[in-house]
C-alpha atoms as one frame of an Amber mdcrd trajectory, in Angstrom:
protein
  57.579  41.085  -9.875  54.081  40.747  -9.572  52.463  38.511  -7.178  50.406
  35.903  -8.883  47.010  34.113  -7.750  46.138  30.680  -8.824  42.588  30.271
  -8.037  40.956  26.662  -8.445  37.964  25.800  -9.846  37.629  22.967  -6.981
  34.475  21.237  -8.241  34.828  17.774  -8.531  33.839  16.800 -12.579  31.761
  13.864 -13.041  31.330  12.677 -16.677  29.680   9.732 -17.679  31.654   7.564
 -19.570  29.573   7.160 -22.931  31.018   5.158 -26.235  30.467   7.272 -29.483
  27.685   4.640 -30.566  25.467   5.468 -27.454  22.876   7.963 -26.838  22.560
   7.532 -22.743  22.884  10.258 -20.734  24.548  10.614 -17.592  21.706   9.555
 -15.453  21.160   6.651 -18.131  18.272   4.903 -17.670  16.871   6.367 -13.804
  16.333  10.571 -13.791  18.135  12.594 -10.682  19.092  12.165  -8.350  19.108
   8.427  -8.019  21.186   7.327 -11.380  22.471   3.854 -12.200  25.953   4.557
 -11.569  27.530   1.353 -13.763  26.544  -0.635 -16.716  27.336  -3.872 -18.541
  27.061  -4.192 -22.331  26.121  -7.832 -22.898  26.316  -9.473 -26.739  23.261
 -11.699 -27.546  24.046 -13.405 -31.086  20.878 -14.817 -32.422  22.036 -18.178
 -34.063  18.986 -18.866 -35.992  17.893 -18.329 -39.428  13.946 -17.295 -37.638
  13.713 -14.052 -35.840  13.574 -14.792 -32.230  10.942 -13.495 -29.823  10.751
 -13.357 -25.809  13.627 -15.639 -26.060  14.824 -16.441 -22.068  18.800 -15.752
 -22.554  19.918 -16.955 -19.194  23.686 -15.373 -17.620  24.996 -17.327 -14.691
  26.588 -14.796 -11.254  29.708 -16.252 -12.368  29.552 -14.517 -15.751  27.990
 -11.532 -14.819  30.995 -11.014 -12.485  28.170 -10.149  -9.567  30.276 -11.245
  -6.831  33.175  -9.104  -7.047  30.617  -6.256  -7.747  28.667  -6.716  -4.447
  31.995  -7.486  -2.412  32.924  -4.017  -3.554  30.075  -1.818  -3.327  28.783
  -1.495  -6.478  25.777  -3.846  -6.475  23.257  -4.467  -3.877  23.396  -8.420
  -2.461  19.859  -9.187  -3.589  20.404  -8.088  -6.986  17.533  -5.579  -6.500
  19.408  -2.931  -8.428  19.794  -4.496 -11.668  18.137  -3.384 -14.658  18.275
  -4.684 -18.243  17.623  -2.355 -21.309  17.349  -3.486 -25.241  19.781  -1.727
 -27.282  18.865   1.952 -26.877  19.732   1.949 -23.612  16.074   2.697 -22.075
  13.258   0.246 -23.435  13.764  -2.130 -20.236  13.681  -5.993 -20.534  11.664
  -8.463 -18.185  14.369 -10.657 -16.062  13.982 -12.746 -13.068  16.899 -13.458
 -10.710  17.042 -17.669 -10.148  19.473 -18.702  -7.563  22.794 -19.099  -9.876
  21.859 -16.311 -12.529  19.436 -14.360 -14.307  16.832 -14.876 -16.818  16.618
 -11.900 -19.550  13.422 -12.200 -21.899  15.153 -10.477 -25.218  14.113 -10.571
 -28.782  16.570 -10.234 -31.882  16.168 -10.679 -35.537  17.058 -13.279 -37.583
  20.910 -14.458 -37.743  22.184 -11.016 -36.435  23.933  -9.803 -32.932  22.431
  -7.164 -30.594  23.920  -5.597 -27.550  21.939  -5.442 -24.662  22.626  -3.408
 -21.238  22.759  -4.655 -17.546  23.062  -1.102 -15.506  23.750  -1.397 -12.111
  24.745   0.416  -8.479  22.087   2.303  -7.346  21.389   2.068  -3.503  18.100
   3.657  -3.820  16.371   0.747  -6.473  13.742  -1.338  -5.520  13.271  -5.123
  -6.810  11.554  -5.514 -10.052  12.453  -8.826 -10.878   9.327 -10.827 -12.347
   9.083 -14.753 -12.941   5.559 -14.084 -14.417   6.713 -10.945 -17.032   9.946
 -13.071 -17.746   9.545 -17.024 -17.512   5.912 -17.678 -19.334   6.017 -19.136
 -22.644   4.478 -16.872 -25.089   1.622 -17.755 -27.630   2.843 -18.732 -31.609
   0.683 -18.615 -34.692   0.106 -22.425 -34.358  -1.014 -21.724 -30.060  -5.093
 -22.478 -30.236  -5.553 -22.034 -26.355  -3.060 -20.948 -24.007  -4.215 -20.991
 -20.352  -1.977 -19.388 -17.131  -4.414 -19.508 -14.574  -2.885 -16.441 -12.909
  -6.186 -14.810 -12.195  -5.893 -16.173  -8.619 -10.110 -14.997  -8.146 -13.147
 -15.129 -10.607 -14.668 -17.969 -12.823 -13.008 -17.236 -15.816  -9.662 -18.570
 -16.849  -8.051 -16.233 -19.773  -6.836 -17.638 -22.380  -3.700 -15.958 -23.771
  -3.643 -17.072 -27.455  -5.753 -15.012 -30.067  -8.174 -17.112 -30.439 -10.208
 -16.159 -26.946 -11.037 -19.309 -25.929 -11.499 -18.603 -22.172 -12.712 -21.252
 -20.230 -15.583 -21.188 -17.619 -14.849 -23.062 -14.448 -17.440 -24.247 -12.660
 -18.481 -26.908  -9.469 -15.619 -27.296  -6.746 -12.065 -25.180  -7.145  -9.363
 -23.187  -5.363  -7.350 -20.489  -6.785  -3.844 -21.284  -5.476  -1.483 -18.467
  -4.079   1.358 -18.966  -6.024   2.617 -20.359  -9.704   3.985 -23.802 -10.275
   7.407 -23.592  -8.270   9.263 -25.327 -11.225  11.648 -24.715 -13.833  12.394
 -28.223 -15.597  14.073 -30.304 -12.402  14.657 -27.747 -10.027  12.102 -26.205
  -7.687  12.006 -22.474  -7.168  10.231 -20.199  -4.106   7.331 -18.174  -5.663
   5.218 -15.720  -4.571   3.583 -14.623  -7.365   1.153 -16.232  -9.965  -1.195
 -18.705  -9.290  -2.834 -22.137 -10.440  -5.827 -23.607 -10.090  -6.736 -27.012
  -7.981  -9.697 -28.570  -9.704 -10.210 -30.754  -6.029 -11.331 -29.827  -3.250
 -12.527 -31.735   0.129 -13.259 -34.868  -2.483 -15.154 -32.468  -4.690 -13.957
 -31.831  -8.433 -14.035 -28.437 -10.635 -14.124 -28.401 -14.615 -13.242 -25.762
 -17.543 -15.300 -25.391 -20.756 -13.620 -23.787 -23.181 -16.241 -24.298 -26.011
 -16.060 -25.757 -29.119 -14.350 -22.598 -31.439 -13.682 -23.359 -35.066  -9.678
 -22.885 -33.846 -10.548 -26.459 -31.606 -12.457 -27.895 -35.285  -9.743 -27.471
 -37.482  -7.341 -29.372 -35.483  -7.567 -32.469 -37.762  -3.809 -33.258 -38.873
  -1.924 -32.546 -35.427  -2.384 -31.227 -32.025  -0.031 -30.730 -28.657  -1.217
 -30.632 -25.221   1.420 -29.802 -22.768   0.525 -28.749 -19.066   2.142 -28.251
 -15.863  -0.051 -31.174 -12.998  -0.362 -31.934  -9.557  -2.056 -34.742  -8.251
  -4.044 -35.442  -4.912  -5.301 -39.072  -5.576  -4.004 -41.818  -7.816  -4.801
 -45.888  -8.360  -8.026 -46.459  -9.771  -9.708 -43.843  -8.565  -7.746 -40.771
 -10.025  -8.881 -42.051 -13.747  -9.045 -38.566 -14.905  -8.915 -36.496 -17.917
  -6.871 -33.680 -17.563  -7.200 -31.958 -20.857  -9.808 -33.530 -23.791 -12.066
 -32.398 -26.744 -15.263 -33.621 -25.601 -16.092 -37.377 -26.981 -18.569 -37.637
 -29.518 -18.146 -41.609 -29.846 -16.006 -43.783 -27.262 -13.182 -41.590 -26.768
 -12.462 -37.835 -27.870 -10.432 -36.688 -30.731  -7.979 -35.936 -28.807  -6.947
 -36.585 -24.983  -4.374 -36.653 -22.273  -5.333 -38.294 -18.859  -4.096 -40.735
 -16.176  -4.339 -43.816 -16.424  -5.994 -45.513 -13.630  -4.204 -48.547 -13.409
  -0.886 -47.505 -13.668  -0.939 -43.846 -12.191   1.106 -43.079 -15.711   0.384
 -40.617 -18.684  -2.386 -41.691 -21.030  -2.657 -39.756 -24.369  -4.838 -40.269
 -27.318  -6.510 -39.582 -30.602  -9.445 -40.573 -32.669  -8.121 -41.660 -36.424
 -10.895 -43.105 -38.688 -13.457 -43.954 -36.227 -11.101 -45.418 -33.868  -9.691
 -44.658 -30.445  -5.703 -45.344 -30.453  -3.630 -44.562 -27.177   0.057 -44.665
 -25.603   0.374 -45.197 -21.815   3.127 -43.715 -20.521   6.194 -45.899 -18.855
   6.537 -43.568 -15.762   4.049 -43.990 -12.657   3.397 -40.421 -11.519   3.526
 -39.543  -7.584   1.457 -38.004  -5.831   1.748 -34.048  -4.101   4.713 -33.412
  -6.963   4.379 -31.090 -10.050   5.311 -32.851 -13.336   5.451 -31.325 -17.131
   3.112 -33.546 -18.996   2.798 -33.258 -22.879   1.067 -35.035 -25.991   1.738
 -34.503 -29.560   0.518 -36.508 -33.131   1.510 -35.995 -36.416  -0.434 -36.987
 -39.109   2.527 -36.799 -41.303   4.289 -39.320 -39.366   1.726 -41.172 -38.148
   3.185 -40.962 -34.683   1.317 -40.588 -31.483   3.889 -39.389 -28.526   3.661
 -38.851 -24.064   6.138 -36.858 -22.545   7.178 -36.513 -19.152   9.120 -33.591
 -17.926  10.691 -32.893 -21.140  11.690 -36.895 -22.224   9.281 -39.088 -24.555
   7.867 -41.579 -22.035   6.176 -43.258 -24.841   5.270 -43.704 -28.250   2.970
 -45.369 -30.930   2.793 -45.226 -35.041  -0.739 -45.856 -36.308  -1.516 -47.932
 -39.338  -4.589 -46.195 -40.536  -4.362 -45.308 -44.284  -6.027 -41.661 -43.586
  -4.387 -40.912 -40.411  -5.845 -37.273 -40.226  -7.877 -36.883 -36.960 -11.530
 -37.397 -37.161 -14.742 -36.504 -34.839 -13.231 -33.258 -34.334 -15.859 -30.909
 -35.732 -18.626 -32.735 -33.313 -19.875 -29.287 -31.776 -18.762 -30.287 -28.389
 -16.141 -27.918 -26.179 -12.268 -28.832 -25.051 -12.606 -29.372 -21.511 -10.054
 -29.169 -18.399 -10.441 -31.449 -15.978 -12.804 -33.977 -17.394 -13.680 -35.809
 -20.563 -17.366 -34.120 -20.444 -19.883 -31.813 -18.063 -21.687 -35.456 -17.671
 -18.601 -37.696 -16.775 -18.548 -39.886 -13.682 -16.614 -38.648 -10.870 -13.831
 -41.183 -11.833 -13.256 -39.345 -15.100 -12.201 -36.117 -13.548  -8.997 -34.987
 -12.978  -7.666 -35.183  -9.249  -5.201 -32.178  -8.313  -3.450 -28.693  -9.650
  -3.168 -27.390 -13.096  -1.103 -24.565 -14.511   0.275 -23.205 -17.630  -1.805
 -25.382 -20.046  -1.470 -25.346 -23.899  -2.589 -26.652 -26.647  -1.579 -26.657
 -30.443  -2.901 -26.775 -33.587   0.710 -29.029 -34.961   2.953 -31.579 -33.138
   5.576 -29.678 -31.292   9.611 -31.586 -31.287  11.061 -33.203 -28.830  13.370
 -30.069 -28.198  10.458 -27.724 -28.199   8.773 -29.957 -25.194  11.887 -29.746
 -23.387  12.685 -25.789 -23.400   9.198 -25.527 -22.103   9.807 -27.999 -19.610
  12.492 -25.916 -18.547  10.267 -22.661 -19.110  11.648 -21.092 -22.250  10.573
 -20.290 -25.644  12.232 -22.183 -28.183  14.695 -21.367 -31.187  17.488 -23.285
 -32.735  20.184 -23.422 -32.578  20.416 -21.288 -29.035  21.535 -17.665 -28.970
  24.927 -17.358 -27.698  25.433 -14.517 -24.736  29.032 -12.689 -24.202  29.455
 -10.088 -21.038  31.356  -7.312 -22.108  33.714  -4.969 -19.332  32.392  -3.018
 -16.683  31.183   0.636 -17.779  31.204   3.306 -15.148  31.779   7.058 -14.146
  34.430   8.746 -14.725  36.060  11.073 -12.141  38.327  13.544 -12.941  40.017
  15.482 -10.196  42.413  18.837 -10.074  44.458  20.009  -7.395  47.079  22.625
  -6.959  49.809  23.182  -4.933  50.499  25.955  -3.857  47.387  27.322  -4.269
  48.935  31.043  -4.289  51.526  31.447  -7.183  54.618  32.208  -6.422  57.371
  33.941  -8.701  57.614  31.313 -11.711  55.841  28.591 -11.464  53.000  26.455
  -9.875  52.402  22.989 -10.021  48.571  20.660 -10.641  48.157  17.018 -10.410
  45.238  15.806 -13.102  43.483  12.417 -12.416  40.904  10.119 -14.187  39.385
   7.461 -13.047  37.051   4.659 -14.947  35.895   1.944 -13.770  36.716   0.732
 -17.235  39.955  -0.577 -18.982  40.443   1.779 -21.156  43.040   0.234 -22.967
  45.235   3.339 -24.680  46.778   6.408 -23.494  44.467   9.439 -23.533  45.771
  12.760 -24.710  45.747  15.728 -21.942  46.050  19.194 -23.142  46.497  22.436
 -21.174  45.075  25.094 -23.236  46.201  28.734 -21.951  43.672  31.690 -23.227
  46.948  33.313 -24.856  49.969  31.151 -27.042  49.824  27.508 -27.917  48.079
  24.339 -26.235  50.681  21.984 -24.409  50.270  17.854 -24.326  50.819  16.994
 -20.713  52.338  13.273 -20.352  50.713  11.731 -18.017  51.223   7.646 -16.207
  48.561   5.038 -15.888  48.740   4.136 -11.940  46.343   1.109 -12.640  44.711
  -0.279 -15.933  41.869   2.592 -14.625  43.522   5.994 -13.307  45.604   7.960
 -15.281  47.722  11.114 -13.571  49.300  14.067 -14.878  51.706  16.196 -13.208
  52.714  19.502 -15.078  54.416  22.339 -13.867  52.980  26.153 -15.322  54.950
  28.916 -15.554  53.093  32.492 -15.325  54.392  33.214 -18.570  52.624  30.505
 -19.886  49.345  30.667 -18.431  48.291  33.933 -17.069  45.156  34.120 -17.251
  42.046  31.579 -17.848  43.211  27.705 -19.004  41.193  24.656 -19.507  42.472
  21.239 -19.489  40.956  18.865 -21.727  40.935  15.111 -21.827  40.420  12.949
 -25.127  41.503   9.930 -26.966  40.576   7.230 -24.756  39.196   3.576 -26.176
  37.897   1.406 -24.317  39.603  -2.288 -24.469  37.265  -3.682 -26.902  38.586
  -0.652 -29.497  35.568   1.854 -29.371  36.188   5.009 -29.022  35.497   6.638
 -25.408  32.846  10.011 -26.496  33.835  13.774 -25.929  34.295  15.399 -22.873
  33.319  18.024 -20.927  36.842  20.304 -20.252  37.672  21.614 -16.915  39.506
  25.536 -15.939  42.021  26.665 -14.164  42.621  30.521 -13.558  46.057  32.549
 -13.020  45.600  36.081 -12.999  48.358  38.686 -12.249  46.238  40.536  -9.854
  44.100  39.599  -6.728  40.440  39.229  -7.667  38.346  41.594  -5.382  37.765
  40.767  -2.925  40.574  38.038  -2.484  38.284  36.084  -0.449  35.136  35.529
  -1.425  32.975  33.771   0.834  29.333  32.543   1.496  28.253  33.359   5.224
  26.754  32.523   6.923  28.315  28.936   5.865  26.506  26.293   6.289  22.956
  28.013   6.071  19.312  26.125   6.467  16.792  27.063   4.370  13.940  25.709
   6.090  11.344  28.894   6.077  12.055  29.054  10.038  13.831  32.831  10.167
  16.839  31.984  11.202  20.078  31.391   8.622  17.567  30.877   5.620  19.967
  32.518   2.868  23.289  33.494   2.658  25.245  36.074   1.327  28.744  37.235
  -0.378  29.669  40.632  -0.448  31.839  42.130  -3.483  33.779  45.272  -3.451
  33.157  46.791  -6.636  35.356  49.946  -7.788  34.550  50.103 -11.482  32.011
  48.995 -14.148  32.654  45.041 -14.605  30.721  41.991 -15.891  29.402  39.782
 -12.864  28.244  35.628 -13.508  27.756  33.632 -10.271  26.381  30.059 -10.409
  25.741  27.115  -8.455  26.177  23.620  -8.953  26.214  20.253  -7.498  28.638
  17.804  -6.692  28.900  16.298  -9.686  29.017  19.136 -11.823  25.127  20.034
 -12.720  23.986  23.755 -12.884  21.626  23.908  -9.738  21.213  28.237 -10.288
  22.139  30.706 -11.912  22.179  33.728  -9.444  23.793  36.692 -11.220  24.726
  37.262 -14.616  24.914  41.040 -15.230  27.081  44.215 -15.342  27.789  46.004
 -11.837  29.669  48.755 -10.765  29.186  49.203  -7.190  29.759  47.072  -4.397
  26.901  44.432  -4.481  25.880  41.346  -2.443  24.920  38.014  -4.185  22.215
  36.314  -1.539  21.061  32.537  -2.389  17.943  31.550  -0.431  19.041  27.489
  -1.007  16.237  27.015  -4.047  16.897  25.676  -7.580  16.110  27.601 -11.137
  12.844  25.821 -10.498  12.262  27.426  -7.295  12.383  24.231  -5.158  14.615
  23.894  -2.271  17.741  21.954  -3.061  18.684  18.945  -0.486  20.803  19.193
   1.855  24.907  18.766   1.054  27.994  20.299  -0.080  27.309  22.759  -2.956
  30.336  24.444  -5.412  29.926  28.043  -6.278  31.621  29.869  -8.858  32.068
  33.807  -9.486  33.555  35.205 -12.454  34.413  39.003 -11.956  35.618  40.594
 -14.920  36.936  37.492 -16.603  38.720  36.264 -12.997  37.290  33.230 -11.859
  37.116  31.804  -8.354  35.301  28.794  -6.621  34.235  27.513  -2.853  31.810
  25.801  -1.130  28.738  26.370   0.844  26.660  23.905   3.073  22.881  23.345
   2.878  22.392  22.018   6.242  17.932  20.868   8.004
């Protein structure tokens, strides 16, 4: 009887797990080497009947499972390996990790669900976690002068709406070195942003923004809203913190605090004459509050807020209640009524984030951006799907030489997903029929075959294949790549075939800088030698080519590309004259 040779193809197979509806590739979202090794698919159902836009969707740890992940590896303890994609997979979304979750800014069209990706588990990521890119509200059609003061240097403050109305500041200021630290009621630690403090030393700074026709045709409603700060209050801190210049007694349009009370004062000019609502709250001082007008024509209601809640309210009488004195050719001003107010009309303390609007925002509108968030209604609702991972898939023999009959192979895979059904395993000889190999699920992640070959049955090349598997939601796991074994009924020459020396250090220093393998060649056969990585990606291709002599194949530790690979275990596999064999060689400094 002849003696029969099983010869392994030992490299360890790793296949990312893909669903048939995604186009990511192994490496997903990061290129080689440094891959996101895990993903998330998260559900964001957009309620609303409006397309939403920049819409802050925000996941709590708890949900996002992050503390199992982190106990086990798989997620770095600052969270500074997360990344969130849109639905392809690669067009990454702004978040910013807050201390019980994360904020995702996502957009989705009208009354429809979108799946969205958080990829995780790669040791090598760096932080990219923005409250600026992720937390600002974002300019509508109706925005006439949007203002973050995140310029931190200069005399210019941008305005962010398309209407361009940047504002000039001039006389005493300080750029500060951070954002307001607030999101509604809790206070945050920022280190990024800035906003600007219109007192300094008992001196007081102003912004002009002009007097564009977007400011003149504000005649039926308007919104201020503005994060504040204040360094003074009593009578002396009666200051105007946002107003369209005054053309009569008052301006069209105003928010301030009042002197006497240290509370909110908001108003509007309707035919010819001033009408205002003091606020019932008394502000403190050194403490950042949300502070907000809005009137409606339509209603005839003039309304304060105060961190997100009406503080106050009044309905005019007037029979035209559209705004008047608002075309007066005079600019909207920050920090004063006018450039020739006293110094007790000027606003004492820290602005940021300032708005204003060319219709009266709701009640819910103030209070997402009190809690810094766009607005749409109803709210999205946000589902975490399972875990998505790699999948490893394993072969080992034993014994490793064939004896008379049969040999025996044990067949893992491993997910990091439930995959929820049996997966078919096939051995697939080069001669006769394929065979199902049963197989047991050892947890709702591994699955193991066992399977006993005869010679008879697979002398010669085989490939086991895997295929079949669903994930636990139902969709259907994508193909995969198969994996060979080899039987042959004669030794391969030569029956060892070896790399020395092994390891080797290509390093350009002369000494062990390539290494070699020797074959004993008797007759004219067809020669392929390769090289790949540990997880199963061509590194080079080193001979592919008839020989018929003895030969050497020599690798001097470079790439296709010519670059020298790093250092690590690397699997190489010859194929002489249809027999296949594997091993290992060692890239060492």
């Amino acid at each position: 009887m002849k003696k029969q040779t099983m010869q392994l193809f030992k490299t360890i197979l790793i296949l990312a797990f893909l669903t048939a509806t995604t186009g990511i590739q192994a490496a997903w979202i990061s290129p080689a080497p440094d891959p996101w090794n895990n993903r998330k698919a998260i559900t964001v159902t957009n309620n609303s009947s409006t397309a939403m836009a920049d819409y802050q969707i925000f996941i709590s740890f708890t949900d996002l499972g992050t503390a199992s992940l982190i106990s086990s590896g798989k997620m770095i303890s600052d969270y500074s390996d997360i990344r969130f994609t849109d639905s392809d997979g690669s067009t990454l979304l702004n978040h910013w990790v807050d201390s019980t979750g994360i904020y995702i800014k996502v957009s989705a069209a009208a009354s429809t669900a979108k799946t969205i990706y958080m990829y995780y588990n790669n040791p090598a990521a760096v932080n990219i976690s923005s409250f600026l890119n992720t937390m600002k509200i974002s300019p509508d059609a109706s925005t006439v002068g949007l203002w973050y003061f995140d310029e931190k240097t200069g005399t210019t403050a941008k305005d962010s709406s398309v209407n361009g109305n940047n504002g000039t500041i001039a006389l005493s200021y300080e750029w500060l070195s951070s954002d307001c630290p607030k999101i509604g009621a809790n206070t945050v630690t920022l280190s990024t942003g800035s906003a600007l403090d219109l007192e300094v030393a008992g001196s007081y700074g102003t912004v002009d923004c002009s007097d564009s026709a977007s400011f003149q045709n504000i005649s039926s409603a308007v919104t201020i809203e503005t994060w504040i700060n204040m360094s003074a209050v009593g009578s002396s801190a009666k200051g105007y913190i946002a107003c369209k210049q005054r053309g009569g007694s008052s301006g069209p349009y105003y928010i301030k605090i009042d002197g006497a009370t240290s509370a909110l004062d908001v108003g509007v000019e309707v035919a010819s004459t001033a009408n205002k609502v003091i606020g019932a709250t008394a502000l403190q001082i050194n403490t950042w509050y949300h502070a907000a007008m809005t009137y409606d024509s339509s209603t005839k209601e003039l309304k304060v807020y105060l961190n997100g809640a009406q503080d106050g309210s009044l309905t005019l009488t007037a029979a035209v209640p559209t705004l008047t004195n608002v075309n007066n050719s005079r600019s909207f001003w920050i920090g004063t009524q006018d450039l020739l107010s006293t110094m007790t009309e000027k606003f004492f303390g820290m602005v940021d984030d300032m708005a204003i609007y060319n219709r009266a925002l709701s009640a819910e509108e103030i209070q997402a951006h009190y809690k810094r968030r766009n607005y749409i209604s109803p709210a999205p609702s946000v589902s975490v799907g399972s875990a998505e991972g790699l999948v490893e898939i394993t072969f080992t023999v034993d014994p490793e030489v064939l004896k008379p009959g049969l040999a025996t192979f044990t067949y893992d895979f491993t997910t990091d997903m439930d995959t929820g059904t049996i997966p078919t395993v096939t051995l697939n000889p080069s001669v006769g029929s394929s065979i199902n190999i049963t197989g047991t699920w050892i947890s709702f992640t591994k699955y193991q075959c066992t399977y006993t070959i005869t010679s008879a049955v697979a002398d010669g090349a085989s490939t086991v294949s895997f295929s079949g598997a669903k994930l636990a939601s139902g969709a259907l796991v994508g193909a995969y790549n198969s994996a060979s074994i080899y039987i042959d009924s004669e030794e391969l020459l030569p029956a060892n075939k070896e790399f020395f020396p092994n390891p080797f250090s290509p390093n350009g220093d002369g000494f062990v800088d390539t290494t070699e393998l020797p074959l004993f060649i008797n007759s004219t056969v067809k020669v392929n030698c390769k090289i790949f990585d540990l997880r199963g990606r061509l590194v080079r291709y080193l001979v592919n080519a008839e020989k018929s002599t003895n030969t050497t194949i020599q690798w001097d530790g470079r790439n296709d590309l010519g670059e020298i690979v790093p250092i690590g275990i690397y699997i190489y596999q010859i194929e002489v004259g249809g027999q296949l064999t594997s091993g290992s060689v060692v890239v060492t400094k």
